[in-house]
N, CA, C and O of each residue as an XYZ file, in Angstrom:
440
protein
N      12.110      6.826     -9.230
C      10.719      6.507     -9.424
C      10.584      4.991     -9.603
O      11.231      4.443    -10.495
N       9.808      4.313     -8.830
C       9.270      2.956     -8.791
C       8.595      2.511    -10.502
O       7.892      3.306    -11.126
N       8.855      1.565    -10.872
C       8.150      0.533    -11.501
C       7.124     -0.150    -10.919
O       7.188     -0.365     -9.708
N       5.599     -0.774    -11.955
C       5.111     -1.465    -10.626
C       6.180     -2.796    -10.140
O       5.963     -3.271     -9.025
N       6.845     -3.139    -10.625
C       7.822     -4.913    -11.068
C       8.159     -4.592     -9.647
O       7.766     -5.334     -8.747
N       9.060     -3.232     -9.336
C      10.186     -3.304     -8.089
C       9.078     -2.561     -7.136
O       9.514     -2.574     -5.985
N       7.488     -1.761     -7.224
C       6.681     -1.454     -6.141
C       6.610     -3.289     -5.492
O       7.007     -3.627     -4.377
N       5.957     -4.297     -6.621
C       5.490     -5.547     -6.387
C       7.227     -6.067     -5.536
O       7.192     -6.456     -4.369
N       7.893     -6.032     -5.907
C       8.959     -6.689     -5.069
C       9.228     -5.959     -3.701
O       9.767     -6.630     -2.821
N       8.928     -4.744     -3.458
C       8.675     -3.992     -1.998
C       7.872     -4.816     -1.140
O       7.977     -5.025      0.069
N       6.861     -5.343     -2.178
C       5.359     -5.674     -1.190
C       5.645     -7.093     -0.388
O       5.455     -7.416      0.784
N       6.473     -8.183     -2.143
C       6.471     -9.866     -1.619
C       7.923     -9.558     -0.250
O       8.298    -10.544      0.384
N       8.514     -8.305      0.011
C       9.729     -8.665      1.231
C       9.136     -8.966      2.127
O       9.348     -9.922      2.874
N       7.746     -7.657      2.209
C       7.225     -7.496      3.496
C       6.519     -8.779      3.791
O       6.560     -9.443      4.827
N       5.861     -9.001      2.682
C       4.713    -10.516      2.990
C       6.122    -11.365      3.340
O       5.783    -12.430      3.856
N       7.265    -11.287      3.261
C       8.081    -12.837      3.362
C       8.652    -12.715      4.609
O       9.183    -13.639      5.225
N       8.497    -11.086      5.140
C       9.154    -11.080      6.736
C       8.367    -12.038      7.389
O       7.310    -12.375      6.856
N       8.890    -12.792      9.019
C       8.190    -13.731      9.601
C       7.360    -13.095     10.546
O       7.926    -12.261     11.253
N       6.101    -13.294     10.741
C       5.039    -13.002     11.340
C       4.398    -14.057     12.616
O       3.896    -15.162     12.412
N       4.590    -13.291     14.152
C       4.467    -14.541     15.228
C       3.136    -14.700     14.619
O       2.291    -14.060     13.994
N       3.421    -16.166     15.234
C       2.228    -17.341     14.894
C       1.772    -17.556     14.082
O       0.904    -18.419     14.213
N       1.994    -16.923     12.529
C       1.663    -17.191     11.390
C       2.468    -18.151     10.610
O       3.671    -18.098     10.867
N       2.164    -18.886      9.855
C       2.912    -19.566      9.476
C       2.030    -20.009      7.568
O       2.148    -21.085      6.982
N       1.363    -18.966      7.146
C       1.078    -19.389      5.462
C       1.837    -18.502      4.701
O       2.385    -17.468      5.085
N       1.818    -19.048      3.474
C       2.236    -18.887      2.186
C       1.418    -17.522      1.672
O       0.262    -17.467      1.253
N       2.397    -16.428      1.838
C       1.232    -15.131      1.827
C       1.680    -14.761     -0.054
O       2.762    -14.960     -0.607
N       0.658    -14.300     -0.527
C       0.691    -13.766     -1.769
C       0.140    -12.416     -2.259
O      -0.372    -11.704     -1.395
N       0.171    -11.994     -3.445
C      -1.169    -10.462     -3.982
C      -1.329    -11.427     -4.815
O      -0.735    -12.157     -5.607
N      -2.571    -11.128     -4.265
C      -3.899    -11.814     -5.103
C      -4.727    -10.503     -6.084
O      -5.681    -10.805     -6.800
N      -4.246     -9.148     -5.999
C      -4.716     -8.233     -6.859
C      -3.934     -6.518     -6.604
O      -3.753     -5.713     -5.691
N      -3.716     -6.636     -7.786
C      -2.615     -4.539     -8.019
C      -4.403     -3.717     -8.621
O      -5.321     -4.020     -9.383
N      -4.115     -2.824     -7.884
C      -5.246     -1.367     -8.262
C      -3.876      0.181     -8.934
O      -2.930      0.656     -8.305
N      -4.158      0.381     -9.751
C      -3.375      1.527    -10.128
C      -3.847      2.647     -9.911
O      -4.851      3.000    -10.530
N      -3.006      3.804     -8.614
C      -3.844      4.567     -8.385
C      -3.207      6.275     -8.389
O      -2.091      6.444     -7.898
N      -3.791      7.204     -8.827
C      -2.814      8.268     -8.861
C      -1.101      8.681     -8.745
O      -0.325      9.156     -9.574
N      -0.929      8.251     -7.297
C       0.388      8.428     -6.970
C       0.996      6.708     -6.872
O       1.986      6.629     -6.144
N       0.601      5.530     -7.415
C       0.804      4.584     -7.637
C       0.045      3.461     -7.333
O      -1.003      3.524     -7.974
N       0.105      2.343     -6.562
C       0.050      0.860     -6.769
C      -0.850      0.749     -5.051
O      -0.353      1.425     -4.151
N      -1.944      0.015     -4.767
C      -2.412     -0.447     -4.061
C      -2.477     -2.021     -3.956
O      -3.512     -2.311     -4.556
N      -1.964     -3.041     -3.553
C      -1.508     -4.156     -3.555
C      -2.473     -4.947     -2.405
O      -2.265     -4.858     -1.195
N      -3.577     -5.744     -3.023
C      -4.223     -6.662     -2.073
C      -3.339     -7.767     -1.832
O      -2.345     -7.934     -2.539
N      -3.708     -8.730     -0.641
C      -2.886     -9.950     -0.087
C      -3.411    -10.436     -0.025
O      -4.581    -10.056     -0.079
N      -3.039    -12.009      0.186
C      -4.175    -13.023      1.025
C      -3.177    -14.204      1.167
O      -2.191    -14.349      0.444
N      -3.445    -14.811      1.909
C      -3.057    -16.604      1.909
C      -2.986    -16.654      0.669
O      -3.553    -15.780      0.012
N      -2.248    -17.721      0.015
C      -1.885    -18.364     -1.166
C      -3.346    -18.930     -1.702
O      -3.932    -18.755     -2.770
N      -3.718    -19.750     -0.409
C      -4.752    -21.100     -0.801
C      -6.234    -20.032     -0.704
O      -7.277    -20.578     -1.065
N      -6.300    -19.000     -0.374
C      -7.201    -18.074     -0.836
C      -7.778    -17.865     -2.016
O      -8.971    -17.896     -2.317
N      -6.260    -17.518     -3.048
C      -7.146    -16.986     -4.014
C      -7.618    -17.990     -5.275
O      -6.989    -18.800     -5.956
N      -8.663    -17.668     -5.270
C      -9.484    -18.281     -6.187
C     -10.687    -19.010     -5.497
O     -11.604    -19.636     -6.030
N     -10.496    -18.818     -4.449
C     -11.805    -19.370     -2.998
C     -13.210    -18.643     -3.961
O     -13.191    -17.560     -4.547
N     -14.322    -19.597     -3.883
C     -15.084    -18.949     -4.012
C     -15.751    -18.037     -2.934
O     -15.702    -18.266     -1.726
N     -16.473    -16.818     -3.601
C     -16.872    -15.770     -2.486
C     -17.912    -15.802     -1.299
O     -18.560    -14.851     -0.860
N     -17.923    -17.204     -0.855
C     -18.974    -17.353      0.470
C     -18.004    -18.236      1.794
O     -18.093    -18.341      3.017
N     -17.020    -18.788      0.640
C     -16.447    -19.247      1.853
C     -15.352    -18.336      2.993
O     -14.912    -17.356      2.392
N     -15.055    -18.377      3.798
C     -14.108    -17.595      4.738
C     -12.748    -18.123      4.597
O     -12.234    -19.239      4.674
N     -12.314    -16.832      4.343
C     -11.019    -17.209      4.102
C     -10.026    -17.490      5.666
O     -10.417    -17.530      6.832
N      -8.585    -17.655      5.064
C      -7.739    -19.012      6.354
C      -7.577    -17.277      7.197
O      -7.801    -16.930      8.356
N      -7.099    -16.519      6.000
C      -6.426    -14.731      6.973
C      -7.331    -13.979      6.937
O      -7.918    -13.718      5.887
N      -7.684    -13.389      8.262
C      -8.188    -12.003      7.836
C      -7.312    -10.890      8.385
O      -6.186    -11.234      8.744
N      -7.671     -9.517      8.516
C      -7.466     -8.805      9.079
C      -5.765     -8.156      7.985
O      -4.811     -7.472      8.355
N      -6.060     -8.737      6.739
C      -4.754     -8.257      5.885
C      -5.583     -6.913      5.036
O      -6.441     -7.075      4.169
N      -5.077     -5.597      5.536
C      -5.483     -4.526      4.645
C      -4.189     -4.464      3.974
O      -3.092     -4.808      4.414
N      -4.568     -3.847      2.559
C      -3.696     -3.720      1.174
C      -2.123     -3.079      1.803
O      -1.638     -2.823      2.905
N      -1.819     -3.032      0.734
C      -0.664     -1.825      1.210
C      -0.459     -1.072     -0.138
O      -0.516     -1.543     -1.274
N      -0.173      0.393      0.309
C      -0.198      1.007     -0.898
C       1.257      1.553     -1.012
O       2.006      1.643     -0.039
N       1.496      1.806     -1.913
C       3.362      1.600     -2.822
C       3.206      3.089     -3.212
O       2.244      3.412     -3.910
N       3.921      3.827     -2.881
C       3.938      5.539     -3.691
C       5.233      5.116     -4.767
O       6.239      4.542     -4.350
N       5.077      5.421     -5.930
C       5.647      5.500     -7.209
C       7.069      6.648     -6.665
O       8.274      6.453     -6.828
N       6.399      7.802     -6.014
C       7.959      8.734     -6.347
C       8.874      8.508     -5.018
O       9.994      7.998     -5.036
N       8.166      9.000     -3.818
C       9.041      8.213     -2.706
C       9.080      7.227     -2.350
O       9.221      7.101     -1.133
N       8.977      5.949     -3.219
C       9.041      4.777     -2.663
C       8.143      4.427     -1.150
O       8.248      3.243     -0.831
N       7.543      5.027     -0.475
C       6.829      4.789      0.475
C       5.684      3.644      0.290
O       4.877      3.648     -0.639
N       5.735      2.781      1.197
C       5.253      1.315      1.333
C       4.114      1.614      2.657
O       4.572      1.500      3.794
N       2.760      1.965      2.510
C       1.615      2.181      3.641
C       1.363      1.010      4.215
O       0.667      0.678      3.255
N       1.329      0.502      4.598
C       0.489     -0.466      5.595
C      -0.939     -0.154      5.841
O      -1.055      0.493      6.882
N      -1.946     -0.362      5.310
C      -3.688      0.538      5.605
C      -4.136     -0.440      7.146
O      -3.545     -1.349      7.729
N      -5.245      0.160      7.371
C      -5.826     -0.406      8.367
C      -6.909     -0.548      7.838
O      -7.455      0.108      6.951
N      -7.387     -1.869      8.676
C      -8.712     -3.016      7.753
C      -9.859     -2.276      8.940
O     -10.954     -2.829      9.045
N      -9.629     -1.286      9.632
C     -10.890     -0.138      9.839
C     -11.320      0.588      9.483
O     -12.267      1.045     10.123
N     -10.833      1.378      7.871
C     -11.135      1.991      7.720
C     -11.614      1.678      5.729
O     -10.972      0.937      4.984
N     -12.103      1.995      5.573
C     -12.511      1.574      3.839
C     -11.203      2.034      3.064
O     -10.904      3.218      3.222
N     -10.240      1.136      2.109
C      -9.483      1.405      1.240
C      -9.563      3.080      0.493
O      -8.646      3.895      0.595
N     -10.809      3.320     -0.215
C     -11.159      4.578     -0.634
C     -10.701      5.466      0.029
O      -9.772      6.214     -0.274
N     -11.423      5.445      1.140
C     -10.775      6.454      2.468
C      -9.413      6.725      2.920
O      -8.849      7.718      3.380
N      -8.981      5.246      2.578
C      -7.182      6.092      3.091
C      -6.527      6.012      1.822
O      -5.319      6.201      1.967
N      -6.877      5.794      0.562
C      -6.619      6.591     -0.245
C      -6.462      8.103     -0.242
O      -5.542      8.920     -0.277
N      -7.568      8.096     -0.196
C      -7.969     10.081     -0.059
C      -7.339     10.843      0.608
O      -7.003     11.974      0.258
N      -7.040     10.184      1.916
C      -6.381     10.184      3.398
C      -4.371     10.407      2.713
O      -3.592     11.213      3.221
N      -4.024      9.499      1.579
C      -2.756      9.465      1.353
C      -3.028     10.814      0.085
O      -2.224     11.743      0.163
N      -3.582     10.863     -0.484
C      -3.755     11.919     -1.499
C      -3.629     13.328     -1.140
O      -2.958     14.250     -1.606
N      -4.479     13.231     -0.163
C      -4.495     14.742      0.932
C      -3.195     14.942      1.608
O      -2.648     16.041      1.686
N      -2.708     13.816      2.104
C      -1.052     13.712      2.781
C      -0.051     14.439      1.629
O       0.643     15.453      1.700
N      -0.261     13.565      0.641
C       0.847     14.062     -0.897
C       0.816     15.780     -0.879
O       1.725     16.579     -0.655
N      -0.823     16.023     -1.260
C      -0.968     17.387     -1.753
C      -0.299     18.615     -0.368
O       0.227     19.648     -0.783
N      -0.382     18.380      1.241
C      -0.211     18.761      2.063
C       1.635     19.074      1.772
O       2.299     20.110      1.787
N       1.965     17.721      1.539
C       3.702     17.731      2.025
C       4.278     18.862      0.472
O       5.101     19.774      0.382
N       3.362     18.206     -0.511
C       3.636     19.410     -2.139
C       3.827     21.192     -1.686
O       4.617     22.076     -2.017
N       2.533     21.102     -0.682
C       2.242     22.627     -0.580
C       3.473     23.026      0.612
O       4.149     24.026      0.368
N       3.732     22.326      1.762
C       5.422     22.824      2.390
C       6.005     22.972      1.850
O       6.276     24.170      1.757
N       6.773     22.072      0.985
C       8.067     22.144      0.077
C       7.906     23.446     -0.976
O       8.818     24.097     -1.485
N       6.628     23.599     -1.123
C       6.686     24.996     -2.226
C       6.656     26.113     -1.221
O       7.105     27.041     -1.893
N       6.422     26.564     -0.110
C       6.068     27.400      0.938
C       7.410     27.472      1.676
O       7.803     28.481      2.261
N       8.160     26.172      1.586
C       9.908     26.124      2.052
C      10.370     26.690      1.030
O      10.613     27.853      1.353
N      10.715     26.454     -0.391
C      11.068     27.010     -1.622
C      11.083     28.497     -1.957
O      12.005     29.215     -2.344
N       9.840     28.747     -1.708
C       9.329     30.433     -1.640
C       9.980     31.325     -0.460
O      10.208     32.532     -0.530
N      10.209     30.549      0.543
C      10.599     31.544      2.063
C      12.504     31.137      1.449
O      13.362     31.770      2.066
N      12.816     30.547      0.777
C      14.386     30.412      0.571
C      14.590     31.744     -0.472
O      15.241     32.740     -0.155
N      14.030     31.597     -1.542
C      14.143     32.762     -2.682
C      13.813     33.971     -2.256
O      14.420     34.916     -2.759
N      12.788     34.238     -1.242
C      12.909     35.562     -0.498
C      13.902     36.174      0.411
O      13.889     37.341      0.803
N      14.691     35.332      0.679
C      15.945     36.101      1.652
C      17.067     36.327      0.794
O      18.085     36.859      1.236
């Protein structure tokens, strides 16, 4: 089971892999704590603390969300509202819960 310390050190690898044609100082600029763990916003370095009218240097960075028990690291897409693929990963969890008990049950019956 993840800590947020080692979810947050999952997140800064990915921001430190090299990205064509990019070339800033990527950071989380904000952690959301969420059921099955950690939703991790990004941005340029020189972002945060921008006030909220100006445009920022990156766009197109959706969060990434960190699962606490399998270590799973999401990548979201900036099409669809955060909330939503929340729900979207929640429904995934509860789906893969209900196989493994439905695999479990068909083992103890034979």
């Amino acid at each position: 089971m993840l800590t947020e310390d080692e979810a947050r050190g999952l997140v800064l690898r990915e921001l430190a892999r090299p990205a064509r044609g990019m070339n800033l100082d990527l950071a989380i600029s904000r952690v959301e704590t969420v059921s099955f763990g950690w939703v991790f916003y990004w941005c340029a370095r020189q972002d945060i603390g921008r006030p909220a009218g100006q445009r920022p240097t990156l766009g197109g960075n959706g969060p990434f969300l960190v699962d606490r028990e399998n270590e799973r690291l999401i990548r979201t897409a900036t099409s669809k509202p955060v909330a939503q693929q929340i729900t979207d990963y929640e429904r995934r969890l509860r789906r893969e819960a209900h196989a493994r008990n439905a695999a479990a049950k068909r083992v103890v019956q034979r």
